[in-house]
N, C-alpha and C positions, 0 to 999 in steps of 0.2 A: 504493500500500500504506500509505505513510501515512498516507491522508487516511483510511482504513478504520478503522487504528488510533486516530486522531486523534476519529473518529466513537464508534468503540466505549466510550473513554475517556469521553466527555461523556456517551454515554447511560446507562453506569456512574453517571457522577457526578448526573447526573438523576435515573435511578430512585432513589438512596441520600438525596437530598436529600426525593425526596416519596415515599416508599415507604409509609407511613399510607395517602394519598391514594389512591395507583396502586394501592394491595392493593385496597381499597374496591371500585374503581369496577370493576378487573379480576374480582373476585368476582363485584361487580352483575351484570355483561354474562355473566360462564359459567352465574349462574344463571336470569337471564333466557332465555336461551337456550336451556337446559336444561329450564324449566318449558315454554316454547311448543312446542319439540318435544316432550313429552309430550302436549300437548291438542293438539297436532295429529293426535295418534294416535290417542288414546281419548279427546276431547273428550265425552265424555257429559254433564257437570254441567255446569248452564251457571253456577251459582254461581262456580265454581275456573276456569273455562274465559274470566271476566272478566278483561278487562287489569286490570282496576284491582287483582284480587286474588293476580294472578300477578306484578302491580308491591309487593306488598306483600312477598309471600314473596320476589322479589327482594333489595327492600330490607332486610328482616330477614337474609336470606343473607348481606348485602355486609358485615355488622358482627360476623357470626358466625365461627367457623373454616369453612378450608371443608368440614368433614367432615360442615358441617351440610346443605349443597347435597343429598347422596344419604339422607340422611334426611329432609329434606322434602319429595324427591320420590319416597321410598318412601310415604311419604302421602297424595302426590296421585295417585300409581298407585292406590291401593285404594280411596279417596273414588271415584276415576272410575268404578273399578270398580264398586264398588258401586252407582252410580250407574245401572249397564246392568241389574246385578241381583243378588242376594243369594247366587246359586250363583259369579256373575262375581266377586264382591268377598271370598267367602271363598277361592278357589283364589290370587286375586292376596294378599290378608291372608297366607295360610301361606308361599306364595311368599317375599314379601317380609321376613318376619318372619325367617324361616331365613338369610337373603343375610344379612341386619342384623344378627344373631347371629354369622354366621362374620366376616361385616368389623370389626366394634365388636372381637370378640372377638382375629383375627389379624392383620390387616392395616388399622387404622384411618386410618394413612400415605397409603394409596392412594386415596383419592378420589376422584382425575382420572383412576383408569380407568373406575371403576366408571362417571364423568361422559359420558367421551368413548368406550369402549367401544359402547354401543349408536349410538351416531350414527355413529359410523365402520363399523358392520356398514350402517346405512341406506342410508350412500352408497357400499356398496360399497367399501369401503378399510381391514377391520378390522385386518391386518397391520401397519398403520400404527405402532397403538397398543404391542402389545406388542415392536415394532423399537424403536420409541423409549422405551419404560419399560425392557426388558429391559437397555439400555446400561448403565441406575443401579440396579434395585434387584434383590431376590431369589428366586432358586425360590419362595420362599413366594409370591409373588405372582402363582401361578400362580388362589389362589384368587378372586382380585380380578377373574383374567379370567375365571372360571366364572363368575362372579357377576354379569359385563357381560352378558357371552352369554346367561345364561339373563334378566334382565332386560331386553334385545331380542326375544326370542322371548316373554315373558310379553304385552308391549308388543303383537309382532303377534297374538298368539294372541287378543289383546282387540280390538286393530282389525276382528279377520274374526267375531268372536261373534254379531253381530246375524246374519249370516248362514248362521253354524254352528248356532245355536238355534232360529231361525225354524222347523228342522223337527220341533221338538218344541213340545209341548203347556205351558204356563207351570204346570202340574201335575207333568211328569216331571223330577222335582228330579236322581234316580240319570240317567236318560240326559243331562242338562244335563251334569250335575259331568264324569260321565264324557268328553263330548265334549271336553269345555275343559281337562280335565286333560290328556286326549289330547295336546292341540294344545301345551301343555307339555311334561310329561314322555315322551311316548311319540314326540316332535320327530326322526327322526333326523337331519335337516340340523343342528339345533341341535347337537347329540351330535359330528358330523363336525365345525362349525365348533370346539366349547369344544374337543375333543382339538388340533388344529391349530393355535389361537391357541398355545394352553397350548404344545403343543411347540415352536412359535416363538418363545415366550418364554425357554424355555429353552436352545434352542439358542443364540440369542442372546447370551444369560448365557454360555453357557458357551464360547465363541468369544473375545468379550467377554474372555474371561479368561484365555487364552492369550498367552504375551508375546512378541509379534514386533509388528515394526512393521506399523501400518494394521490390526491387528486389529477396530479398532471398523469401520471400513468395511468390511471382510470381513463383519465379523458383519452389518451393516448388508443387505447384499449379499444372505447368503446366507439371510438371515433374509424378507427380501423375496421373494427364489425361492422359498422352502420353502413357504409359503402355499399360493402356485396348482399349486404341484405334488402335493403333498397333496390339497388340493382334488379336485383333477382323477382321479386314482385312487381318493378316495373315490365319485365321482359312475359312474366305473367298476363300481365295487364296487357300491355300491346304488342305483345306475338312475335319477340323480337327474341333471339337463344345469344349469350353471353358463355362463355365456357368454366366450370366450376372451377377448374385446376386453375388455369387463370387468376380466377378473383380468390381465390383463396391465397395463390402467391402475393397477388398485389397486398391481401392485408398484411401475410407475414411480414413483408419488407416492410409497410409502413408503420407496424409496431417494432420490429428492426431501427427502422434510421430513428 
């Protein structure tokens, strides 16, 4: 137990000695990371889709706050966008525009959901995020995980376009929009996930906030269950099959991290 403590201490004392540096380079990597999984998804431009230019926006990231990270990749969302086609790149433009308004506007703080949100629905593990945001900050921050979620789903809905549109004529502007809005707004998995995160965020918080001992584990706990059990009555509900093993892994990780 010492030597724990003993470790802890030093790396205290490391981070606070180079803490300039470590901000930097830890910025660099979430936004590097953050931009390739983007063009991994909707690599359309091959412009934005160059290392070298997705090493640039890194770079620029690493010096900036990071609340610049989801504003520069609200950018490269709609460039790509636009990039597949003029119907694709206005639905993602309003999209995106609207998130960027309610976060600038209420929740600027939050960032690293908006960052880590959609990659954590990727890998199947989105409970993760709002177990472990929910411990620090506020209900408010329910809007931050709207804002993940429908930025995941924006994401896929561009991935599968080439072959949503394909059945239409590079003429039919109305059935284009239409499909691709669809695949947005008329999402109901989307809909089932945002309510779900959102309540687990909350629940969390509010557990969280109860004063007995181990309440954050509890919350931690039951925050983790609530996901796949919600899940799973919603897929009841509207006809939709989610895969047990799955959601059982994503809870273990998120009582893990």
């Amino acid at each position: 137990m010492r030597a724990l403590l003993e470790l802890r201490e030093r790396l205290k004392a490391f981070y606070g000695r180079y803490t300039s540096v470590l901000s930097i380079i830890l910025k660099f990597a979430l936004a590097l990371g953050t931009y390739l999984f983007i063009n991994m998804e909707i690599g359309y431009s091959s412009v934005f889709t160059n290392i070298f230019a997705v090493l640039i926006m890194a770079l620029l990231s690493s010096i900036l706050p990071v609340r610049a990270i989801p504003l520069f990749s609200a950018a490269l969302i709609t460039v790509q966008a636009f990039a597949l086609g003029y119907d694709a790149g206005a639905i993602a433009f309003m999209v995106m525009l609207l998130l960027l308004i309610l976060f600038l506007r209420f929740v600027p703080e939050d960032s690293l959901i908006l960052i880590f949100l959609p990659m954590a629905l990727y890998c199947c593990a989105p409970e993760v995020v709002p177990v472990c945001f929910g411990l620090k900050k506020k209900p408010l921050t329910v809007l931050s995980v709207g804002s993940g979620v429908a930025v995941y789903y924006l994401l896929d809905m561009l991935h599968r376009a080439p072959d949503t549109l394909k059945t239409y004529g590079a003429s039919d502007y109305a059935k284009r929009l239409q499909a691709l809005a669809g695949g947005v707004f008329g999402n109901s998995e989307m809909v089932l996930n945002l309510l779900t995160l959102a309540g687990v965020l909350i629940l969390v918080y509010a557990v969280r906030k109860l004063s007995f001992n181990g309440s954050w584990l509890a919350a931690v706990i039951i925050g983790s269950l609530f996901y796949p059990a919600l899940i799973l009555l919603g897929d009841m509900a509207l006809g939709m099959s989610h895969s047990l093993i799955v959601l059982a892994a994503g809870a273990g990780v998120s009582v893990a991290a």
